[in-house]
N, CA, C and O atoms as a printed pandas DataFrame, in Angstrom:
     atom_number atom_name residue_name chain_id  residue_number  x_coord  y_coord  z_coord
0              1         N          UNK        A               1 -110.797   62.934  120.594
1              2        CA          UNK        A               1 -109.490   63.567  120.578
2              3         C          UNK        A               1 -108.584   62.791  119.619
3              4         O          UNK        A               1 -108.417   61.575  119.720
4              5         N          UNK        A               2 -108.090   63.446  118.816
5              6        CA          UNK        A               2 -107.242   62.594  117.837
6              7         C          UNK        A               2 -106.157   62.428  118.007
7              8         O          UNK        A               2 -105.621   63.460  118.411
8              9         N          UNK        A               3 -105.378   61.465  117.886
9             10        CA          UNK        A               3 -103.747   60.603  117.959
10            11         C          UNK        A               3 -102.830   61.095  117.244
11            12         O          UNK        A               3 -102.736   60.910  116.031
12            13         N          UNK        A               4 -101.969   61.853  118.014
13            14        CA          UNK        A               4 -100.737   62.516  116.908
14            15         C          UNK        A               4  -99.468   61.166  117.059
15            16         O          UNK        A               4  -98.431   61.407  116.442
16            17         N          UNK        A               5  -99.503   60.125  117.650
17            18        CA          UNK        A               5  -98.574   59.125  118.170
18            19         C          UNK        A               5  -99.284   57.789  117.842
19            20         O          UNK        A               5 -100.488   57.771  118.097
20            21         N          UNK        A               6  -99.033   57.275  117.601
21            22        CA          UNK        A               6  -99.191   55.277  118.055
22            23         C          UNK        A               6  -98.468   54.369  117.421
23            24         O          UNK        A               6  -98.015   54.426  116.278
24            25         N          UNK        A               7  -98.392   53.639  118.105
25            26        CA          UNK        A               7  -97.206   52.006  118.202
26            27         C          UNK        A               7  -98.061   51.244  117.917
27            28         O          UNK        A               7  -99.204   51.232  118.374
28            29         N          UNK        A               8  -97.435   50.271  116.851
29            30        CA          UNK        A               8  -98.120   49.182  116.370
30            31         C          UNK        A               8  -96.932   48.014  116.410
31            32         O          UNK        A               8  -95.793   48.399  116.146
32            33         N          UNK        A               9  -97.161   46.434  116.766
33            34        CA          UNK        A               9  -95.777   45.556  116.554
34            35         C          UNK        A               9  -96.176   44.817  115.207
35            36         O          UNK        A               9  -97.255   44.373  114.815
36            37         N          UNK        A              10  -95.231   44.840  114.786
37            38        CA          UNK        A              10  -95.875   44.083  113.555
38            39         C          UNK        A              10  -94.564   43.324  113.227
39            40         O          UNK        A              10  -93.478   43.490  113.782
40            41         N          UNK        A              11  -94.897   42.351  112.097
41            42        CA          UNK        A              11  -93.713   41.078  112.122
42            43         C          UNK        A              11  -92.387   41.644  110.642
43            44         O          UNK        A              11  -92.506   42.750  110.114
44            45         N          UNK        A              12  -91.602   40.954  110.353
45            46        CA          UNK        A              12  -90.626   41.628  109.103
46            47         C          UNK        A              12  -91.927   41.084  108.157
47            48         O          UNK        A              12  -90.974   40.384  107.817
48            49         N          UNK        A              13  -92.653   40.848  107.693
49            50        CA          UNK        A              13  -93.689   40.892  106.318
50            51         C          UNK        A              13  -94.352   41.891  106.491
51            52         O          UNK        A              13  -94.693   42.450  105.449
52            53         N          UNK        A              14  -94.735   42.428  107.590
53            54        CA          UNK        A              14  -95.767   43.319  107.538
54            55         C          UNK        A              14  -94.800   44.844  107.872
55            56         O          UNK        A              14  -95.357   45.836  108.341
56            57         N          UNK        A              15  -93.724   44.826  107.638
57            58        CA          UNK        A              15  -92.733   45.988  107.484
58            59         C          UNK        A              15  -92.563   46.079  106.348
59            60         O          UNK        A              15  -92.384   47.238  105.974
60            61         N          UNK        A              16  -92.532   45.102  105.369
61            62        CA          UNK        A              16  -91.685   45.070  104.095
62            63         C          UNK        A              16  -93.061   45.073  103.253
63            64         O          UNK        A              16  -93.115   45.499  102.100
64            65         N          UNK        A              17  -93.887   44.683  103.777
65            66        CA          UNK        A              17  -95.896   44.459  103.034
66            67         C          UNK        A              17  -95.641   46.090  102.943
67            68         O          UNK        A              17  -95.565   46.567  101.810
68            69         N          UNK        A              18  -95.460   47.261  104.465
69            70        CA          UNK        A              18  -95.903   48.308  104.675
70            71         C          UNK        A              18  -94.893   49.634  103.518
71            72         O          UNK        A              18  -95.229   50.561  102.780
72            73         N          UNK        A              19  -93.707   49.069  103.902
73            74        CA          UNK        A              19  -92.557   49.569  103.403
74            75         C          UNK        A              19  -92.845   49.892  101.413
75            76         O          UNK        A              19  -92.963   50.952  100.799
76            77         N          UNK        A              20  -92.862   48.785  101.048
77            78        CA          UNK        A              20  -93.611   49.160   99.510
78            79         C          UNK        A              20  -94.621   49.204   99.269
79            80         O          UNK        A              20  -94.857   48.892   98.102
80            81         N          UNK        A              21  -95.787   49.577  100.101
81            82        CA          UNK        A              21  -96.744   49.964   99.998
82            83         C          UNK        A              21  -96.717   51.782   99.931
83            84         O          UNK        A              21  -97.461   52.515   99.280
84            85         N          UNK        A              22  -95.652   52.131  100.796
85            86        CA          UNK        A              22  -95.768   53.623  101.071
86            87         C          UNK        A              22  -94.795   53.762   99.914
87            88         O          UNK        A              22  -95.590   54.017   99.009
88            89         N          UNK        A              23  -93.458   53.762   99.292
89            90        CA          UNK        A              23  -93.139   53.517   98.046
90            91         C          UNK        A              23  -93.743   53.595   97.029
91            92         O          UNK        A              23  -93.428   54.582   96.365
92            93         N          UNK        A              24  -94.973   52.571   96.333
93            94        CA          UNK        A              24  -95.749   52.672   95.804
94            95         C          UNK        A              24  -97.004   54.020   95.464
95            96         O          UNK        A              24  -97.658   54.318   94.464
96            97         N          UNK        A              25  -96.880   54.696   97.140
97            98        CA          UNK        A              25  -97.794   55.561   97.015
98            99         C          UNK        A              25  -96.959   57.241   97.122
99           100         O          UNK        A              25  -97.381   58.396   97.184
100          101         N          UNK        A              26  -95.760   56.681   97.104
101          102        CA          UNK        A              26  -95.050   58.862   96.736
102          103         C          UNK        A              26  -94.340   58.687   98.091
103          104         O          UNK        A              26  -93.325   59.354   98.289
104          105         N          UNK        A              27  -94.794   57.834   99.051
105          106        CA          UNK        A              27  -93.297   58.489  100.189
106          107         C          UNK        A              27  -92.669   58.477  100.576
107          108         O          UNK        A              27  -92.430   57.324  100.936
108          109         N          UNK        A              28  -91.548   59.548  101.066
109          110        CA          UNK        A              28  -90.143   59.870  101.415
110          111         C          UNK        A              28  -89.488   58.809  101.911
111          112         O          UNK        A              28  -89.623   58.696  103.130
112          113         N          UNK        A              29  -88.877   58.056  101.432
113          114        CA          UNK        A              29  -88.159   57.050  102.277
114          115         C          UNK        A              29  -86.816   57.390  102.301
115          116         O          UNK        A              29  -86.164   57.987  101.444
116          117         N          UNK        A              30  -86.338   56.778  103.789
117          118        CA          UNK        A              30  -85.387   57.291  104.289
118          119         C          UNK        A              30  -85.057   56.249  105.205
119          120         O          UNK        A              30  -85.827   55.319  105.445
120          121         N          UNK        A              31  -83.318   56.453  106.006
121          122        CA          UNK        A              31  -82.863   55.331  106.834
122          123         C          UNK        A              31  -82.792   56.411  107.993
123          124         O          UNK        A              31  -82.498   57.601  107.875
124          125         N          UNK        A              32  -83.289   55.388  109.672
125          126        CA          UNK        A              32  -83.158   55.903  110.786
126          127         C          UNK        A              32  -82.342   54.971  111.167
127          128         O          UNK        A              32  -82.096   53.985  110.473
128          129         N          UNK        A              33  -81.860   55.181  112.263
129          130        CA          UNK        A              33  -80.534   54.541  113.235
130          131         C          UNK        A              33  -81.814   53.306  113.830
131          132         O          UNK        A              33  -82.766   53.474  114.591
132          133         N          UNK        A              34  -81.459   52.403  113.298
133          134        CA          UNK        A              34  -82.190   51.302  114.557
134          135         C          UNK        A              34  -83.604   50.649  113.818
135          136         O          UNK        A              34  -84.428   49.813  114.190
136          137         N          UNK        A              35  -83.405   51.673  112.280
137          138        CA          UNK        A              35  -84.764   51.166  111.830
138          139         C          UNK        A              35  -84.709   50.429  110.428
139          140         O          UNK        A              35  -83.646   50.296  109.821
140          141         N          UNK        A              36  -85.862   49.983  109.977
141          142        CA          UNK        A              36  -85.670   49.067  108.538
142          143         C          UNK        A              36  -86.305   50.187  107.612
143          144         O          UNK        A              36  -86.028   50.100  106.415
144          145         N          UNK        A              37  -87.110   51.215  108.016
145          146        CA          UNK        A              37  -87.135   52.069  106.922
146          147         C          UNK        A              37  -87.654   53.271  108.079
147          148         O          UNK        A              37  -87.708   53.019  109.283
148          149         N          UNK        A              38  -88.031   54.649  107.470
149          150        CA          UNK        A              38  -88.559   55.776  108.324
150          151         C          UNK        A              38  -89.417   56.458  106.741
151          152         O          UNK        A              38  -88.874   56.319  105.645
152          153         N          UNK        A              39  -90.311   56.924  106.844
153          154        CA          UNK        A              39  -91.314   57.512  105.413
154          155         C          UNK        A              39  -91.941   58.298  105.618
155          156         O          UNK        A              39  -92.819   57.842  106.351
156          157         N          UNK        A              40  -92.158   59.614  105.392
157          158        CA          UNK        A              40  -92.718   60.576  105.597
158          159         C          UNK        A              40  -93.494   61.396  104.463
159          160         O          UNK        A              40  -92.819   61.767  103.503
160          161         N          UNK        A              41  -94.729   61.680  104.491
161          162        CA          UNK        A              41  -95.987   62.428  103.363
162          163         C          UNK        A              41  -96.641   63.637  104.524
163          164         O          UNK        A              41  -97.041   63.604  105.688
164          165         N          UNK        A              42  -96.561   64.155  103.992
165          166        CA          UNK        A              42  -97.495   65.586  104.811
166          167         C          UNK        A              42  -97.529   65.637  105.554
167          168         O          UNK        A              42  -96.599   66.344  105.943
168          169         N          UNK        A              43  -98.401   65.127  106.706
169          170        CA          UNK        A              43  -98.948   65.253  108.403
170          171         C          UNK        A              43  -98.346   64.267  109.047
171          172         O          UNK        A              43  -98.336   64.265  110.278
172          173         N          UNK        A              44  -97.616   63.048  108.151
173          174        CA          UNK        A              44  -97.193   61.659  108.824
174          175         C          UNK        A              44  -96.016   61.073  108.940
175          176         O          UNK        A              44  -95.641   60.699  107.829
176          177         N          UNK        A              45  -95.273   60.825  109.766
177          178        CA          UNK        A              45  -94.121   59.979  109.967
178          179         C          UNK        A              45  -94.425   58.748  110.602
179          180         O          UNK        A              45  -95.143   58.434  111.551
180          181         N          UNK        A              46  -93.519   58.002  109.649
181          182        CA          UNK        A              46  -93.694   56.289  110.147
182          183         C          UNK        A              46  -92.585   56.022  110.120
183          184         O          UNK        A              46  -91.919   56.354  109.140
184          185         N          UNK        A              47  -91.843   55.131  111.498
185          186        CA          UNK        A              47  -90.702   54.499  111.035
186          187         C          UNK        A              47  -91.165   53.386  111.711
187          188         O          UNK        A              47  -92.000   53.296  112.611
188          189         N          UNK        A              48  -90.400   52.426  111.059
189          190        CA          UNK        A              48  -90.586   51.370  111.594
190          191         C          UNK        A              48  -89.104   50.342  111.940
191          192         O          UNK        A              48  -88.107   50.283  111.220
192          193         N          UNK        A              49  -89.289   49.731  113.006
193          194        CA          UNK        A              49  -87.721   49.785  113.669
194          195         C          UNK        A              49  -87.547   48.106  113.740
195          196         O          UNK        A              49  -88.576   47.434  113.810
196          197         N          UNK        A              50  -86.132   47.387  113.719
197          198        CA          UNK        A              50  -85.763   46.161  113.698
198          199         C          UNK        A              50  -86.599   45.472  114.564
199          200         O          UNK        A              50  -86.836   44.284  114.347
200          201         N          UNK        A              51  -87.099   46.073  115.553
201          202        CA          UNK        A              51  -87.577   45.094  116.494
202          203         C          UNK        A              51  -88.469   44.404  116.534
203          204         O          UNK        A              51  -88.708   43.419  117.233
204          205         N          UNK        A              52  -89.269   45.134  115.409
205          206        CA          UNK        A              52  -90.685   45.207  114.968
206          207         C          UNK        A              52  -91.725   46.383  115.447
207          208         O          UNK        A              52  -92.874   46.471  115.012
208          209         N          UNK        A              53  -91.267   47.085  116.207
209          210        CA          UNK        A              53  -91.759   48.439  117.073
210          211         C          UNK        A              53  -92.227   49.256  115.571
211          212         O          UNK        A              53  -91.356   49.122  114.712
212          213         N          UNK        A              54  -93.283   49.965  115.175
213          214        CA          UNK        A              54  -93.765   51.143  114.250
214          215         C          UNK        A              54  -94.249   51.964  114.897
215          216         O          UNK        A              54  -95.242   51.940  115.624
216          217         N          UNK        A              55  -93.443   52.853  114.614
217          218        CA          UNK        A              55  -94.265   53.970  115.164
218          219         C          UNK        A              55  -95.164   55.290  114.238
219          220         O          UNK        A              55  -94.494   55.706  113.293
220          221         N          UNK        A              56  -96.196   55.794  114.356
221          222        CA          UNK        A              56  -96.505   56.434  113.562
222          223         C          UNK        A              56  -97.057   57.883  114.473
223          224         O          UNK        A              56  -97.754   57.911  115.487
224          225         N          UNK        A              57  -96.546   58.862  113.804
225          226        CA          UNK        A              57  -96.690   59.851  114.386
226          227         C          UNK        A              57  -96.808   60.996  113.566
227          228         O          UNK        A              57  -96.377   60.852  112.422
228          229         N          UNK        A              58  -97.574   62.766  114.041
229          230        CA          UNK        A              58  -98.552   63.609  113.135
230          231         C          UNK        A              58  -99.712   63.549  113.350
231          232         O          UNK        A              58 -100.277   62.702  114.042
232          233         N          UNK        A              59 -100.247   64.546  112.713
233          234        CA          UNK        A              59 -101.517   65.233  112.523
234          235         C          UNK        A              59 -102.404   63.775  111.912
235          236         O          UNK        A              59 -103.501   63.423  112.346
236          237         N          UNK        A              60 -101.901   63.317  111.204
237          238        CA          UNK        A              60 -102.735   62.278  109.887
238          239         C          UNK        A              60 -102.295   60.971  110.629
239          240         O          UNK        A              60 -102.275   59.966  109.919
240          241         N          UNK        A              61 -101.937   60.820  111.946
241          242        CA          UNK        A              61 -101.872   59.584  112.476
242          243         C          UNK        A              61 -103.448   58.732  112.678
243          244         O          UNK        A              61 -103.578   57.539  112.950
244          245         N          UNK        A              62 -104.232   59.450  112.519
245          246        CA          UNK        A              62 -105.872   58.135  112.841
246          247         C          UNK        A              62 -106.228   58.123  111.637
247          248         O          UNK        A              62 -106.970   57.158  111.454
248          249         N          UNK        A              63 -106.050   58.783  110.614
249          250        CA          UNK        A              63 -106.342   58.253  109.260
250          251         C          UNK        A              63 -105.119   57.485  108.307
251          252         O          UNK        A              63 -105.219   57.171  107.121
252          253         N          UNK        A              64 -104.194   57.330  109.020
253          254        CA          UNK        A              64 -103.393   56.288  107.944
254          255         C          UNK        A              64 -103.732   55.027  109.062
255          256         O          UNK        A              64 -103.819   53.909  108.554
256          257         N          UNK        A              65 -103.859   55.092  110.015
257          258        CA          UNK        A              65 -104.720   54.139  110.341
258          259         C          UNK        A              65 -105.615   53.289  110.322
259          260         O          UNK        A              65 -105.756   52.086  110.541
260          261         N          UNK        A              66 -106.478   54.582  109.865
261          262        CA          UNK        A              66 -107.995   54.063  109.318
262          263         C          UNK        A              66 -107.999   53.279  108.071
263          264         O          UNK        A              66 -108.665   52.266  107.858
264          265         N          UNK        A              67 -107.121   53.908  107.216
265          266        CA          UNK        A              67 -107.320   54.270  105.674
266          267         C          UNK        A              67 -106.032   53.563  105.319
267          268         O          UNK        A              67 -106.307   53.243  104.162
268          269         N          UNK        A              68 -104.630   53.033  105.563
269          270        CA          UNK        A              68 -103.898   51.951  105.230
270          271         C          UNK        A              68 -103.051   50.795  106.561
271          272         O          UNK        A              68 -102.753   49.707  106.069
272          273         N          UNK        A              69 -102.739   50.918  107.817
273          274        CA          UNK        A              69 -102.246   50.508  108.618
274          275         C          UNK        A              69 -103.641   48.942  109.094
275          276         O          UNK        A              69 -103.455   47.726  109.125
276          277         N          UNK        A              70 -104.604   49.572  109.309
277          278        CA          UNK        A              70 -105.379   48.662  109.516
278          279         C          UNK        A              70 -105.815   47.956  108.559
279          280         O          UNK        A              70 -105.439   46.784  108.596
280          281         N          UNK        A              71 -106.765   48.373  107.338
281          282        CA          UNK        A              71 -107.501   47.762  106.149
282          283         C          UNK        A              71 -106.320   46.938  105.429
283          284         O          UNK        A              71 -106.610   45.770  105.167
284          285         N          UNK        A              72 -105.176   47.325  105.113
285          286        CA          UNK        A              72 -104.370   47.341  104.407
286          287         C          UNK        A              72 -102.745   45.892  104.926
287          288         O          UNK        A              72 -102.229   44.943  104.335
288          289         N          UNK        A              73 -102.579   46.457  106.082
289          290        CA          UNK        A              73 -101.234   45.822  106.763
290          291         C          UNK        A              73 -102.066   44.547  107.511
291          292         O          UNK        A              73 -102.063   43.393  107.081
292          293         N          UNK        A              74 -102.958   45.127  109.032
293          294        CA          UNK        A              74 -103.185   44.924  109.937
294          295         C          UNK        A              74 -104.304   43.429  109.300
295          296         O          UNK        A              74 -104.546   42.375  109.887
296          297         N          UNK        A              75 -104.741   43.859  108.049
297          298        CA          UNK        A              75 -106.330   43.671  108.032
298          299         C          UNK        A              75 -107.127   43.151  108.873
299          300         O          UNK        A              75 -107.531   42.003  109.060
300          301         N          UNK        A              76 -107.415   44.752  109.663
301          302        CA          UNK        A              76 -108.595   44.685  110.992
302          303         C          UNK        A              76 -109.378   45.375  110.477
303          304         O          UNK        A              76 -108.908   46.487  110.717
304          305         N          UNK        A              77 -110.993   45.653  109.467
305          306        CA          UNK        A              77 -111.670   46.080  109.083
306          307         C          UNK        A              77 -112.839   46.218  110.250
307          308         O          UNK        A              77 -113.807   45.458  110.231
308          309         N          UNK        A              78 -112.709   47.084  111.112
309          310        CA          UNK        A              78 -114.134   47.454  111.611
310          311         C          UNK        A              78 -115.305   47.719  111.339
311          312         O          UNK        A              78 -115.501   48.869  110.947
312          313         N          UNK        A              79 -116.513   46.779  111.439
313          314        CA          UNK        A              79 -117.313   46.640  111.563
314          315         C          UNK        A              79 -118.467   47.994  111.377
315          316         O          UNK        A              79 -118.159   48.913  112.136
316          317         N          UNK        A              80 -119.496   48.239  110.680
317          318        CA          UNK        A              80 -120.000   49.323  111.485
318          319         C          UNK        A              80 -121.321   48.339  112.466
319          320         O          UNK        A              80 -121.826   47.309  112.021
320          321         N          UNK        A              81 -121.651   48.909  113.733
321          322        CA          UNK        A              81 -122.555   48.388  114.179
322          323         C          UNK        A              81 -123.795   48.586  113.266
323          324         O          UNK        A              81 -124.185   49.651  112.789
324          325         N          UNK        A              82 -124.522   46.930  113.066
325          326        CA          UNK        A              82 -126.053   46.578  112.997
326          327         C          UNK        A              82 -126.825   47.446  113.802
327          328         O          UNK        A              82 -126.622   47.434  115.017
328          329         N          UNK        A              83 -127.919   48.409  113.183
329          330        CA          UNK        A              83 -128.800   48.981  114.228
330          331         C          UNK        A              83 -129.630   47.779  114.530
331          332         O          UNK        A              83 -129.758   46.738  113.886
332          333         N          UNK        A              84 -130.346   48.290  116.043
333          334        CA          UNK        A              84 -130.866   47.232  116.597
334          335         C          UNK        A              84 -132.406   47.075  115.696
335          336         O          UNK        A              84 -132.907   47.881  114.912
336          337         N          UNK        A              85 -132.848   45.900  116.084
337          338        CA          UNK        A              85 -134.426   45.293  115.269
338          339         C          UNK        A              85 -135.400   46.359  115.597
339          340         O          UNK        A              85 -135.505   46.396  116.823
340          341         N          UNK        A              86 -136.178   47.268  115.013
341          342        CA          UNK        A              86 -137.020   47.892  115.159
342          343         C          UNK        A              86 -138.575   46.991  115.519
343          344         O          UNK        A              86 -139.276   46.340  114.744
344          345         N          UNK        A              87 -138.765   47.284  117.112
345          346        CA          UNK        A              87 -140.235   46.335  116.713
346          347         C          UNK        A              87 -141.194   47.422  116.540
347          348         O          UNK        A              87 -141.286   48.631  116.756
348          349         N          UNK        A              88 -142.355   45.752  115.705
349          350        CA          UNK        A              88 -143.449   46.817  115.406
350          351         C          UNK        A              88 -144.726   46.518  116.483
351          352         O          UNK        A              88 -144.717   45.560  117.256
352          353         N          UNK        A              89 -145.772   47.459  116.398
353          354        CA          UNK        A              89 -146.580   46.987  117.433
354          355         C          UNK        A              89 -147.995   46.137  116.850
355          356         O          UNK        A              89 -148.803   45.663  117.649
């Protein structure tokens, strides 16, 4: 089931890392009440707020995930699992 919502905390570098990163790539930036930036491209809204609270929300919320929030901000690169040792007989 895919994530139209999720919260991430992240520190002021990794707002300002995220912030011209989406800049860099075409999107809408804009000011919200309470936040250090809010950016919006197609399926996705991100704001991200003084507290350090991000929120990202839309259709395209598990692939900016996948594809810049994690690899990119987070750098949490998941793994694919090792298949297990095939024995022989």
């Amino acid at each position: 089931m895919p994530n139209y919502s999720y919260t991430a905390e992240l520190s002021p570098e990794q707002i300002e890392t995220l912030q011209q990163l989406l800049e860099e790539r075409g999107w809408d930036i804009s000011e919200a009440p309470y936040a250090v930036f809010r950016a919006k491209k197609e399926k996705v809204n991100v704001t991200a707020y003084e507290s350090g609270k991000t929120v990202i929300q839309g259709k395209g919320t598990d692939e900016f995930i996948e594809f810049i929030l994690e690899p990119e901000i987070l750098h949490d690169i998941v793994e694919p699992e090792a298949a297990p040792d095939e024995e022989s007989d």
